[in-house]
N, C-alpha and C positions, 0 to 999 in steps of 0.2 A: 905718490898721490893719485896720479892718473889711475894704478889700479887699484887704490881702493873707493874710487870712485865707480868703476865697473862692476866690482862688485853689492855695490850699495843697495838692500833691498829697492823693490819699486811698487810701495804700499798701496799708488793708485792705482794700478795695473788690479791689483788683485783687491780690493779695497768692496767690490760687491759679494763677494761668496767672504770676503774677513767679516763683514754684516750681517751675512746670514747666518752664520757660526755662532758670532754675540749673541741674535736674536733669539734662534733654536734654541741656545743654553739658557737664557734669561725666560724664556717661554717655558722650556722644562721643569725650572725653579718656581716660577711663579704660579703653573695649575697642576696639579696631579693627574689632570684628564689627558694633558696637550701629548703624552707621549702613547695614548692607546692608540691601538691600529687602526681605529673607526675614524678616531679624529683627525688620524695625518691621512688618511686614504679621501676625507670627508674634505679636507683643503687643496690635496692635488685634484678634485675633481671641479671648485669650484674655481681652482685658478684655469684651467684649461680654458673653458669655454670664452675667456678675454684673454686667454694664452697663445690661441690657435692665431688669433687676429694680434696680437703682440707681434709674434716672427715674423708676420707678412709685413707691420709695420715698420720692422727693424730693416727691410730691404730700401722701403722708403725713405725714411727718416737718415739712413746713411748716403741715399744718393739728393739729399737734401731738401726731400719734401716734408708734407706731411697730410694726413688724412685724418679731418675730425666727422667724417659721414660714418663711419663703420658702424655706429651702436643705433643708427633709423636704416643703414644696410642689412644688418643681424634682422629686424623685424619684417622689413621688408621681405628679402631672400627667402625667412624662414614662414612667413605668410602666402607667399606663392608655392613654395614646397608644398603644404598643408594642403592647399589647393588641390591640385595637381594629386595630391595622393589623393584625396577622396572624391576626386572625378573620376580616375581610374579604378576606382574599387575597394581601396585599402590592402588589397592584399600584395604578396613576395613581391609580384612584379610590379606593382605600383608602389611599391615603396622604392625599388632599385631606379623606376622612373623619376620621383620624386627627388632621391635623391643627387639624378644628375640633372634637373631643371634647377635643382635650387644650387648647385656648384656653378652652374651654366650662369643661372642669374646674376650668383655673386662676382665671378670675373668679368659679366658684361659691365655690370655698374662702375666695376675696378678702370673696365678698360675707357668708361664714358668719363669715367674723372682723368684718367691720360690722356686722353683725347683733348680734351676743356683745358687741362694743366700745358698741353706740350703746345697742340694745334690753335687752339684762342690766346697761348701768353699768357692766361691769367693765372696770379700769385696762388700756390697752394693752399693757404688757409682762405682765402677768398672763395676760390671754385668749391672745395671740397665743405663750406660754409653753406655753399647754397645748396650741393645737391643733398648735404644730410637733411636740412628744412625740406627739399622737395623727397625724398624716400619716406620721411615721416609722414609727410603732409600724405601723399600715395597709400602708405601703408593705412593711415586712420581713414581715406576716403574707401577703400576698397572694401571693408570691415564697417563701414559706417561705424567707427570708434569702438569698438567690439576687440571682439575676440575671433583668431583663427583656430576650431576644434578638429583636431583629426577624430575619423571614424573607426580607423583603422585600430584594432587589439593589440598587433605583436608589433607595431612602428614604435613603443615605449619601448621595446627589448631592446634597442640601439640606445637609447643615452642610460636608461637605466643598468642595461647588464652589466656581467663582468668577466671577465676569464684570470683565470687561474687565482681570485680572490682582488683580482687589480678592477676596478671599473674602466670602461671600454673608454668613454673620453679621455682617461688616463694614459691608456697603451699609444693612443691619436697621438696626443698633445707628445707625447715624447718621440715617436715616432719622426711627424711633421719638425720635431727641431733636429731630429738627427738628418732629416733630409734634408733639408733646408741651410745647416750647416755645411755639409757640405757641396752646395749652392754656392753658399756665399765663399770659403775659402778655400773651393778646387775646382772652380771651373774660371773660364774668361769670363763669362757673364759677370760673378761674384766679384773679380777683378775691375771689371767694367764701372759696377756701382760705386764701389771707392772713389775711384779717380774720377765718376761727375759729381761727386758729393765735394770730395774736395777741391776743384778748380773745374767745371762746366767747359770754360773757356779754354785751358790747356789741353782736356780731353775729344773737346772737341778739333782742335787740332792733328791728336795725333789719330786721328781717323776714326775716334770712335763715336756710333750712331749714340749719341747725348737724349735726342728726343726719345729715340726708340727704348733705349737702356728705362729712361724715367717711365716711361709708358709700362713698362711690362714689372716695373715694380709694383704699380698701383694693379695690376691684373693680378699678379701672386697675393696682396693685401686681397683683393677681392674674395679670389680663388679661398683664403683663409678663411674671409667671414664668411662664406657658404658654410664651410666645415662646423663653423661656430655653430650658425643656423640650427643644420641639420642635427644636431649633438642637443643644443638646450632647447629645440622642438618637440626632438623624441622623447628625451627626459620629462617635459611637461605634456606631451601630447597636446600641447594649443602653442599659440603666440599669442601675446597680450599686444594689441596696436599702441597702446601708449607708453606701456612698462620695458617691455622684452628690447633688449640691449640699450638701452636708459644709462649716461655714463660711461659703457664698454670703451668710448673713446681716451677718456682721460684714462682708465686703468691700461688700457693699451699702450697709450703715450707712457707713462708712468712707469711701466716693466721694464722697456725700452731704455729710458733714460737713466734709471737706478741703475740698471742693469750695463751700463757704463759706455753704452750707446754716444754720440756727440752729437747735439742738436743740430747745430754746424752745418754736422754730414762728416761724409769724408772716411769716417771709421766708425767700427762697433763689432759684435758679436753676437750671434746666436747665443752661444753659451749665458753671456751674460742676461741676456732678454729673460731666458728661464729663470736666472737666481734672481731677478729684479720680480720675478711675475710669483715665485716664491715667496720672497719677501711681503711684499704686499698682502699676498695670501695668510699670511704668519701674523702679519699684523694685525688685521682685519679679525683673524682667526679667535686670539688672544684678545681685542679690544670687546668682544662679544660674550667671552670667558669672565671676564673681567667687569661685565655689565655696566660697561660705558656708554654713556646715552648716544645711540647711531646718528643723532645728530653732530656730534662732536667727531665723527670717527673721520668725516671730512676734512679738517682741523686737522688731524694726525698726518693724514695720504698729504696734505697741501705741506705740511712741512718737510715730509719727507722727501718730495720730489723737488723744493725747493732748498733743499741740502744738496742734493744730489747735483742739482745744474752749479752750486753753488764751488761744489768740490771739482766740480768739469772747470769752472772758470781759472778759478785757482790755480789746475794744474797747465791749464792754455798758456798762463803768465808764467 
């Protein structure tokens, strides 16, 4: 008995890529378009941009925070970027400038929400509550409610290009999770995060910096949404101060969690974050295919991730 208990598949284990499988298939059935090259190349490039800020999430969210500031960070970060490029001129070198003011930006903000979270005690969704109202609040005073326009011609060549027929936020977004994975499950740091996600208290004990670990999650989350920034700034050449990453935070949360992540803390994957942020993507994809009123398509994402916590609770019991 003992060993066919050992061998007993383990459905929840693999239970987000079994989801995406169904979904791919039923999405291939259901439009004739969903399997051209334009439209799967046209979904990995829309999930990236809330992709890049998922993995950085996924560091958080397993050492048991969370971060709902990232989508008035995206506008922020990518409005001071825009800056910054057409004060220096628009051209190579101010776009290479541009581009590390606005990564610089997004891990300062990351590391001022660590700071708030570790050094003031205050609860996660509390601190990172108020600084997304104030990065909005920032980004729309700075723009007087406007618009951030680059000057610059070939600053579009970064979100819009592509190599080898792949688009460039594409090569990123997989790039950053191949890094990033192995972060998380080959180095101590990666180790680190576990063990304060699942017991603060016992890791703290056995010597490991608790505050620090949490602090330098929120700085990788940061570090992410610059990346975001820079990707869906170039792609548009402006930032909208009210629109541009509007939501990025629930889809982030939401990749994360499908993606078989534990709210908890304590455990998750990279791997999974991608096939969660896929999903989404697929859904989303299909729901638009399918000319479903975008008002309802919120409706779909909330049950989604309310399945998802649903089947985490489940397999907790």
């Amino acid at each position: 008995m003992a060993e066919k208990h050992k061998r007993k598949f383990d459905y929840s284990k693999y239970a987000p890529l079994i989801a995406l499988v169904i979904l791919f298939i039923i999405s291939s059935v259901s439009s004739p378009y969903f399997l051209h090259t334009r439209n799967i190349l046209n979904i990995l490039r829309q999930i990236s941009y809330t992709g890049y800020i998922a993995l950085g999430m996924t560091f958080v969210i397993i050492s048991g925070g969370i971060d709902l500031s990232v989508g008035s960070m995206v506008a922020l970060a990518g409005g001071i970027g825009v800056l910054t490029l057409n004060a220096a001129g628009g051209g190579v070198w101010a776009i290479v400038l541009a581009i590390l003011v606005t990564l610089a930006i997004g891990a300062g903000f990351g590391a001022l929400n660590g700071v708030v979270i570790t050094k003031g005690k205050i609860a996660p969704f509390i601190a990172t509550l108020g600084t997304m109202s104030i990065f909005r609040s920032l980004t729309l005073y700075i723009s007087s409610a406007g618009e951030y326009r680059s000057e610059s011609m070939i600053y579009p060549n970064i979100g819009s290009g592509s190599f080898l027929g792949i688009p460039i936020p594409v090569w990123l977004f997989f790039l950053m999770a191949f890094l990033y994975h192995i972060l998380l499950n080959n180095t101590r740091f990666g180790r680190y995060v576990c063990a304060v996600g699942s017991n603060d208290k016992v890791a703290k004990y056995s010597a490991i910096k608790v505050n620090w670990v949490k602090f330098l999650t929120y700085v990788i989350t940061g570090f992410s949404v610059g990346l975001s920034a820079i990707m869906l700034s170039s792609r548009l050449n402006s930032v909208s101060s009210s629109n541009t990453g509007l939501g990025y935070e629930l889809d982030a949360i939401a990749a994360v969690i499908i993606g078989g992540t534990a709210l908890t803390g304590g455990s998750g994957s990279i791997v999974g974050t991608v096939i969660g942020a896929m999903i989404l993507g697929i859904i989303n994809n299909m729901l638009n295919m399918l000319g479903v009123s975008p008002y309802l398509q919120g409706t779909v994402k909330g049950i989604v991730i309310i399945s998802a916590v649903l089947m985490q609770y489940k397999k907790e019991r």
